[in-house]
C-alpha positions in Angstrom: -13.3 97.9 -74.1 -11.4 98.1 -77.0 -7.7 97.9 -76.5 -6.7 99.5 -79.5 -7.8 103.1 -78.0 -5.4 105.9 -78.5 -3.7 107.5 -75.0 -5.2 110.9 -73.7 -2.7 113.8 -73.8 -3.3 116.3 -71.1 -1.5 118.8 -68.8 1.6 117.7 -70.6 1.4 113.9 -69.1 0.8 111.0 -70.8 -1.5 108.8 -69.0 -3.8 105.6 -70.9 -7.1 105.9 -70.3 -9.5 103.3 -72.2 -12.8 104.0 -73.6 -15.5 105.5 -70.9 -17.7 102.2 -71.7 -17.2 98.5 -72.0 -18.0 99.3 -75.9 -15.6 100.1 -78.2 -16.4 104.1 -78.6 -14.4 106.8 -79.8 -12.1 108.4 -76.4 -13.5 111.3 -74.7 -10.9 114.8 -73.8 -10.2 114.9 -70.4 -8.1 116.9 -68.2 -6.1 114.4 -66.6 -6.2 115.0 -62.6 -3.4 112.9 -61.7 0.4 111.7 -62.9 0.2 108.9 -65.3 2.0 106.6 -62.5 -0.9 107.8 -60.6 -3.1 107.5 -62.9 -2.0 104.0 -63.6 -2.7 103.1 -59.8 -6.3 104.6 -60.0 -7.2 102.8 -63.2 -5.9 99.7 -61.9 -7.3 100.0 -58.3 -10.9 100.9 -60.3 -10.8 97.4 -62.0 -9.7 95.7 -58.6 -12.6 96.7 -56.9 -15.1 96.7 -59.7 -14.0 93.1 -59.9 -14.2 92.2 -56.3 -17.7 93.6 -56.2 -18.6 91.9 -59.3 -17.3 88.5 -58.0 -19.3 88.8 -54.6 -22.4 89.1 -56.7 -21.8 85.1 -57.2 -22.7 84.5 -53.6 -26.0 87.2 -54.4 -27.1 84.7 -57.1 -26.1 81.6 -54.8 -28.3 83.0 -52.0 -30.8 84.0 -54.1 -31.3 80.6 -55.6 -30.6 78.6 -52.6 -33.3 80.6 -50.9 -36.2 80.4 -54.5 -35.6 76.4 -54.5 -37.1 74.3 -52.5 -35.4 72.8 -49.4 -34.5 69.1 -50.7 -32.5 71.2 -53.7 -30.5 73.7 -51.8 -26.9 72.0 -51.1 -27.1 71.4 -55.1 -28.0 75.1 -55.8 -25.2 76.0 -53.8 -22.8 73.7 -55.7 -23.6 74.4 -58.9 -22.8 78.3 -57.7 -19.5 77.5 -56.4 -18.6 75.2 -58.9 -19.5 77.1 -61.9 -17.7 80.3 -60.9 -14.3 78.0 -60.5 -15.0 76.5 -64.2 -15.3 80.1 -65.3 -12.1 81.2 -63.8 -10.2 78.4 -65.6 -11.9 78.2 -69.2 -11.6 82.0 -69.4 -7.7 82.0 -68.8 -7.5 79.2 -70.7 -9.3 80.0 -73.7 -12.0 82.9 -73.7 -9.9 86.5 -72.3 -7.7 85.8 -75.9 -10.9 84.6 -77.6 -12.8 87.8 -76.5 -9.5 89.9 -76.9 -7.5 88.9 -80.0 -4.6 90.4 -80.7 -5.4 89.2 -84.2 -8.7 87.9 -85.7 -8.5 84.5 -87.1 -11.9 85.6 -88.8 -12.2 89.0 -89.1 -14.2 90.5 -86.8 -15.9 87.2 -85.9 -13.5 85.3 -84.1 -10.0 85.8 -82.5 -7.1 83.5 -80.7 -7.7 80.7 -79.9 -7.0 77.9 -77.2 -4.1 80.8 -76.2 -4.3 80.9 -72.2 -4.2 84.7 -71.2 -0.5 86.0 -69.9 0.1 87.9 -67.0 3.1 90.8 -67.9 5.6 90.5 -64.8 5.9 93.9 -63.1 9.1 94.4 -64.7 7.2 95.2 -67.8 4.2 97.1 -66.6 4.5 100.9 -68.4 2.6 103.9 -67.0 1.4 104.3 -70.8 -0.8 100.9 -70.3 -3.2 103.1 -68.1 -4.0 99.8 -65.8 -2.4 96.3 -64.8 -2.9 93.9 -67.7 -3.8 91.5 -64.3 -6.6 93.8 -63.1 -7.9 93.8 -66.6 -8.2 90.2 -66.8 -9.7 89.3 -63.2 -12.4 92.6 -64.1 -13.4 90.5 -67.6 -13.4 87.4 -65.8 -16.3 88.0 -63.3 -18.6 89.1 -66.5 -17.8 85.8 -68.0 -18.4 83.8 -64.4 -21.8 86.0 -64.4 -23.2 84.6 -67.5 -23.2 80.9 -66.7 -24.4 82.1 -63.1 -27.6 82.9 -65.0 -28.2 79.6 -66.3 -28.1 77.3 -63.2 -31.2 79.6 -61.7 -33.4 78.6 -64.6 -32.4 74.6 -64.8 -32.7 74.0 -61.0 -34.1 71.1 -59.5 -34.1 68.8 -62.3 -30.8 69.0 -64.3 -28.0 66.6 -64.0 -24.7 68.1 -62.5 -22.2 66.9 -65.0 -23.7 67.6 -67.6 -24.6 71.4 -66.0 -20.7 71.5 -65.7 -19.7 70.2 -69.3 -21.9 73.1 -70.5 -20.5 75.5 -68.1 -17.4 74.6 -70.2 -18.5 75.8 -73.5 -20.1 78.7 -72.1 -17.4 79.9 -70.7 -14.5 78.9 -72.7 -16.3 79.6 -75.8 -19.8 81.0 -76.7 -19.8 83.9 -73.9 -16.4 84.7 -75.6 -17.1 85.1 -78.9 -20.1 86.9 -78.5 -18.9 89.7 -76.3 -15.8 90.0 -78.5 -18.1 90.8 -81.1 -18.8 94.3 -79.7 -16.0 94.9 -76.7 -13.2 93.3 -78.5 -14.0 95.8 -81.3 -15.6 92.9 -83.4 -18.2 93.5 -86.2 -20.4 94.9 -84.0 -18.3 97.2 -82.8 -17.5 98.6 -86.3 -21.7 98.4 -86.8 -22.2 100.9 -83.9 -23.9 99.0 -81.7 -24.0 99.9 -78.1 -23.4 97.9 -74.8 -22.3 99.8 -71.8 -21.6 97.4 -69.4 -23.8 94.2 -71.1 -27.3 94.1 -70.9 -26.8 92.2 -73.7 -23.3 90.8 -73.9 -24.4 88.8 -70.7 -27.2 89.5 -69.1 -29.4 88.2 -72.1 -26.8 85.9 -73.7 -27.1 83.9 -70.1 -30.6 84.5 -70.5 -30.9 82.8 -73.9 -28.8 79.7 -72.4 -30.7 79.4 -69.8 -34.0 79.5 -72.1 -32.6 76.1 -74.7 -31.5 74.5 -71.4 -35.2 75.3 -69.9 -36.7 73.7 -73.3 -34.5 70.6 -73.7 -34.3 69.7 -70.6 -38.4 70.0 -69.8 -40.3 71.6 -67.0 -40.4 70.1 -63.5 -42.3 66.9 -62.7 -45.5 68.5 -61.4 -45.5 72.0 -62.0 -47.6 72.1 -65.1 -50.9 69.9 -64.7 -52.8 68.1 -67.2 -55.8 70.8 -67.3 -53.2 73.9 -67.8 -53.1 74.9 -64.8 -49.9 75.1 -62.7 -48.3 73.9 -59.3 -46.6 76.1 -56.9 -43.9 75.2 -55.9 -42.5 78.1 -53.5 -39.0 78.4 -52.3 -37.6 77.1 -49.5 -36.3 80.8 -47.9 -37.2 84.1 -48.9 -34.8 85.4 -46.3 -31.8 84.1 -48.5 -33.7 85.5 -51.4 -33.7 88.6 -50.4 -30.5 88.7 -49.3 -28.7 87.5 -52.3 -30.8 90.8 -54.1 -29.3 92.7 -51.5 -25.8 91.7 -52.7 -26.6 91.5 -56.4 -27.8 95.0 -56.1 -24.5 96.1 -54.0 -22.0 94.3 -56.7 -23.8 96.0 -59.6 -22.0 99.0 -58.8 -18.9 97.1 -59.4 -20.6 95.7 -62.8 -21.6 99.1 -63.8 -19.6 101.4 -62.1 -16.0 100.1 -63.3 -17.1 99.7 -66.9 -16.0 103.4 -66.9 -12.6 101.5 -67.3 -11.1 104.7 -66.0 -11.3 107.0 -62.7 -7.7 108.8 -63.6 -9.6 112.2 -64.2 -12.2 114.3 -63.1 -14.5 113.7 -65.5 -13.8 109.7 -65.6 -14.7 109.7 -61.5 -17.9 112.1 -62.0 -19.2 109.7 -64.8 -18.8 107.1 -62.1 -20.6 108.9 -59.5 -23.1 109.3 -62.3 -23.1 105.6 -63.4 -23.9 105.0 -59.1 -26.9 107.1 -58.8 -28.5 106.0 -61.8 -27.8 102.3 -61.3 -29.2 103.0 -58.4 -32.3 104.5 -59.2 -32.9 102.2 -61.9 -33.1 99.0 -59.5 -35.0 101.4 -57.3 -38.0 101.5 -60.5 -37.7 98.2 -61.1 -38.9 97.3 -57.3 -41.3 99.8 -57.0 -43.1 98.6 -60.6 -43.2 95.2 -59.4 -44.9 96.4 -56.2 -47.8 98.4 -57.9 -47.7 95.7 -61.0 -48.2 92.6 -58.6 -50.9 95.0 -56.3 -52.5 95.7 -59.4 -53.2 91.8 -61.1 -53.2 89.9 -58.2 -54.4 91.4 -55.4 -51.2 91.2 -53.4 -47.7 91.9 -53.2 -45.5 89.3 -54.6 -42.3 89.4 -52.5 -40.2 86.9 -55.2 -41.7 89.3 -57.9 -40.1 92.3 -56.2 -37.2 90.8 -55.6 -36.6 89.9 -59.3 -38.3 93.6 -60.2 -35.1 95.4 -59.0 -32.6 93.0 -61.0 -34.2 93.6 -63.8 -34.1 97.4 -63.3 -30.5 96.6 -62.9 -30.3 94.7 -65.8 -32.0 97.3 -67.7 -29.9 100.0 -66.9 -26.6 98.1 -67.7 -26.8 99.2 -71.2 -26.5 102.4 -71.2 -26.3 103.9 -66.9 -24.0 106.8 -67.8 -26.1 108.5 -70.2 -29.6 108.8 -68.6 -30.6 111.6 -66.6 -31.9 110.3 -63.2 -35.9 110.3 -64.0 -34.7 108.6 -66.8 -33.1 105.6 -65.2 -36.1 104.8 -62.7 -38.3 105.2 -66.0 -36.1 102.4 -68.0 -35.5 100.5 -64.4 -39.7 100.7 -64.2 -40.3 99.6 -67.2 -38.2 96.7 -66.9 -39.3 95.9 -63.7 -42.9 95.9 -65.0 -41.6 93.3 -68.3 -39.8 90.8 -65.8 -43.4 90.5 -64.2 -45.6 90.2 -67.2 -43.2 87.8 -68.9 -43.6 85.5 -65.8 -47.4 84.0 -66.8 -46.3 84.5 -70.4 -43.6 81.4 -70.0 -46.0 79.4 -67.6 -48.5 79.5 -70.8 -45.9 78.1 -73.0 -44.4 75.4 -70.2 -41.5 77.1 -69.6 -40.1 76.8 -66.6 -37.7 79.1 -65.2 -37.4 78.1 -61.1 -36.3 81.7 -60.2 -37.1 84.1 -63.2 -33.9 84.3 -64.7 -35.3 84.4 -68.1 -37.3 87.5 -67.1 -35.2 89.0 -65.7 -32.0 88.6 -67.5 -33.0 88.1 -71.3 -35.9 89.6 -71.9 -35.3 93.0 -69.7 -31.6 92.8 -71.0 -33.3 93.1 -74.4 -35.8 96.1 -73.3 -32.4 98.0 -71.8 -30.5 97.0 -74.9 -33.3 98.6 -77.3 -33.7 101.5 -75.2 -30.4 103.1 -75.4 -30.6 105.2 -78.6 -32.8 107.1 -76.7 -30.3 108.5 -74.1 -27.2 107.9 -76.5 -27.3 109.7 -79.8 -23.9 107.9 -81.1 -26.1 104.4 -82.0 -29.9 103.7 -83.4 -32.6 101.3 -83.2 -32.0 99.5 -86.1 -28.0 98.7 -84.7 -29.3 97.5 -81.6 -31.5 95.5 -82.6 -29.2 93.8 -85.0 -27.0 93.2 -82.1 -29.5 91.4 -79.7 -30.6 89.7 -82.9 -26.9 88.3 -83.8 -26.3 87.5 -80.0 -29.4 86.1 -78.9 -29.7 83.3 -82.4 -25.9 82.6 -82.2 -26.1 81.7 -78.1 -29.4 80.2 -78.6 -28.8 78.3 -81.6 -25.2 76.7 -80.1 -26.5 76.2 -76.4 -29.4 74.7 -77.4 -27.3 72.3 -79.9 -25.0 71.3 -76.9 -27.9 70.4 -75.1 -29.3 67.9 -77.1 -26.0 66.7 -77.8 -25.8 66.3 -74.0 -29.1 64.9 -73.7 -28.7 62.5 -76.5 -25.2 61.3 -75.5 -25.0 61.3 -71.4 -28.8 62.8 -70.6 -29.3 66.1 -68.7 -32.4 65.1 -66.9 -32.5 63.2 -63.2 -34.8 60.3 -62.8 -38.5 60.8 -61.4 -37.9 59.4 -58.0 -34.5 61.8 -57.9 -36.5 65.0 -58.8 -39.3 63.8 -56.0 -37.0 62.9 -53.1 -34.7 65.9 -54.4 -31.4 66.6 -55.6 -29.7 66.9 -52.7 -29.6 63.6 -52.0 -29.7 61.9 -55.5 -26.9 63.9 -56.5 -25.0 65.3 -53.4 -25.7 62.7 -51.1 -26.1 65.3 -48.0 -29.0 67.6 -47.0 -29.2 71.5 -46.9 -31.0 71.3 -43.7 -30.8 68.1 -42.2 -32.6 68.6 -39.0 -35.8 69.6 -40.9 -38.4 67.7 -41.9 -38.8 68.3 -46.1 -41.5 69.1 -47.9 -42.1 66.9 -50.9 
């Protein structure tokens, strides 16, 4: 996604096309289909819809957490969804697109503009030579960063304080998800290292994953759900109907994710490689599920329907990295494999008192990692030893400052709701106002 990329000559029209990958990699020769006016127009449409299918993946993660909480906790899931993804929209205006886009570095490679709020060029001076609307650009990046801090609230539900959720949904947005990604798709350090990132298995998927995972061990498991003897509580979610549903859209919006990280359909080869990028994403989520099945068959017995569930996102997560490159056997392999991790990794926390309310940390961080580390496998251009100095860097610099503005939040205003809060449940404790008030709760 870097914006330094030279413009692709072809057919005797100049048209801008950016890199084919969020990452900042080297332009690929293609004969240009289309005008560059059109070509413009195609770019710019590409990012519009990518975006809009990326944003209604917020109402997947809303529905998917609303439905994996328990019923006394859902009108706070819900807030938290709605509330985060308008926090995102202002911090990364404000501070993060210049941040994660610097026109200069203000440490080189490391960190860029800041506290500039992002412009929006009137029409007047839009070029065909810019190859897409600097406003589609902008509202595209801007679901990425929303998606992060959507991550987090899954992990931290039913016991974490809302303003405090909110002030960190600040920082991550405005700040830590910023610098990070500029790292590698503002053509940071990392960028200049080699590492590779398609569409940010990493860059958000995991870096929301290792927020989540401070928050998770500041902030302490839920009253109850680890007992004195080791064992642990269930605590199953109020509506697997809304879980399932929310995976539906996830799964639907992660073409958008995926898909438009092409940055370009102004050619034939740029709209085959997103046809490509479709399938495999595809097939990937398609592994994941299908692992979970025979993984959950296999240990317990039965088929875990929540395990499923969070087996096709993180097929979709592991795919995310690299879904242009993979043959399609391929992606259901890496989608598989991932799927298989999120479900192992799930007794793995409980053992350590971790608690993650709807596998987020599973799914996002450590499958993230597993589609991160797989890519040199499918893409020649980067190695083992590049990647796994770019999870490395991202995952101690968002884990290391997350979990310092948690404490600092815990110390200074506390994170955590009272006993009797957590037991007669959020929604009324923090909301004041029931999910479903014509329904008896279970406690």
């Amino acid at each position: 996604m870097n914006k330094t990329l030279p413009l692709i000559a072809s057919l005797g029209v100049m048209a801008a096309f950016p890199a084919a990958a969020q990452e900042a990699a080297a332009p690929v020769e293609a004969a240009v289909a289309v005008s560059a006016d059109v070509a413009y127009i195609f770019n710019t449409l590409l990012f519009l819809i990518g975006g809009f299918l990326v944003m209604w993946m917020a109402a997947g993660f809303a529905m998917l957490e609303a439905g994996l909480v328990r019923s006394k906790n859902v009108t706070t899931q819900l807030f938290k969804n709605i509330a985060l993804f308008a926090i995102a929209g202002i911090m990364y205006w404000l501070i993060g697109y210049n941040l994660m886009y610097p026109g200069d570095w203000t440490v080189a490679g490391w960190i860029g503009e800041i506290f500039s709020p992002k412009g929006i060029d009137p029409v007047a001076g839009a070029t065909a030579e810019d190859g897409y609307s600097a406003g589609s650009d902008f509202f595209f990046q801007l679901m990425f960063c929303a998606t992060t801090a959507s991550i987090v609230s899954g992990t931290l539900a039913e016991r974490v304080k809302l303003w405090p959720f909110l002030i960190f949904t600040v920082v991550l947005t405005g700040l830590i998800y910023p610098i990070e990604a500029s790292w590698q798709w503002g053509g940071g350090w990392l960028s200049e290292a080699g590492f590779s990132d398609f569409a940010g298995s990493t860059l958000v998927h995991a870096a929301g994953g290792f927020a989540a995972l401070a928050g998770a061990i500041v902030l302490g498991a839920r009253t109850g759900k680890y007992r004195p003897d080791g064992r642990q509580q269930p605590m199953p979610g109020s509506n697997l109907a809304l879980a399932t549903l929310g995976t539906f859209i996830l799964w639907l919006g992660w073409f958008g994710f995926n898909g438009a990280s092409q940055l370009a359909i102004g050619s034939i080869n740029d709209a085959a490689d997103v046809s490509r990028i479709f399938v495999n994403t595809n097939m990937a989520a398609s592994g994941g599920a299908v692992a979970a099945i025979i993984v959950t068959q296999l240990l317990y017995g039965k088929i875990d329907l929540t395990m499923v569930l969070n087996g096709a996102l993180a097929g979709l997560v592991s795919i995310t990295a690299e879904p242009l490159m993979p043959s399609i056997f391929a992606s259901i392999l890496i989608g598989g494999a991932g799927g298989a991790i999120a479900v192992l990794v799930v007794p793995m926390l409980d053992k350590m008192k971790i608690d993650d309310v709807v596998g987020a940390i599973p799914v996002h961080l450590v499958a993230g990692v597993w589609g991160t580390m797989i890519v040199p496998v499918t893409n020649p251009d980067t190695s083992f030893a590049t990647q796994a100095m770019g999870v490395l860097a991202i995952g101690a610099f968002v884990f290391v400052i997350s979990f310092v503005v948690w404490t600092i939040l815990k110390v200074t205003m506390g994170i955590r709701v009272s006993k009797e809060a957590e037991i007669s449940g959020l929604d009324i404790s923090e909301m004041g106002m029931e999910a479903y008030p014509d329904f008896v709760q279970a406690k």
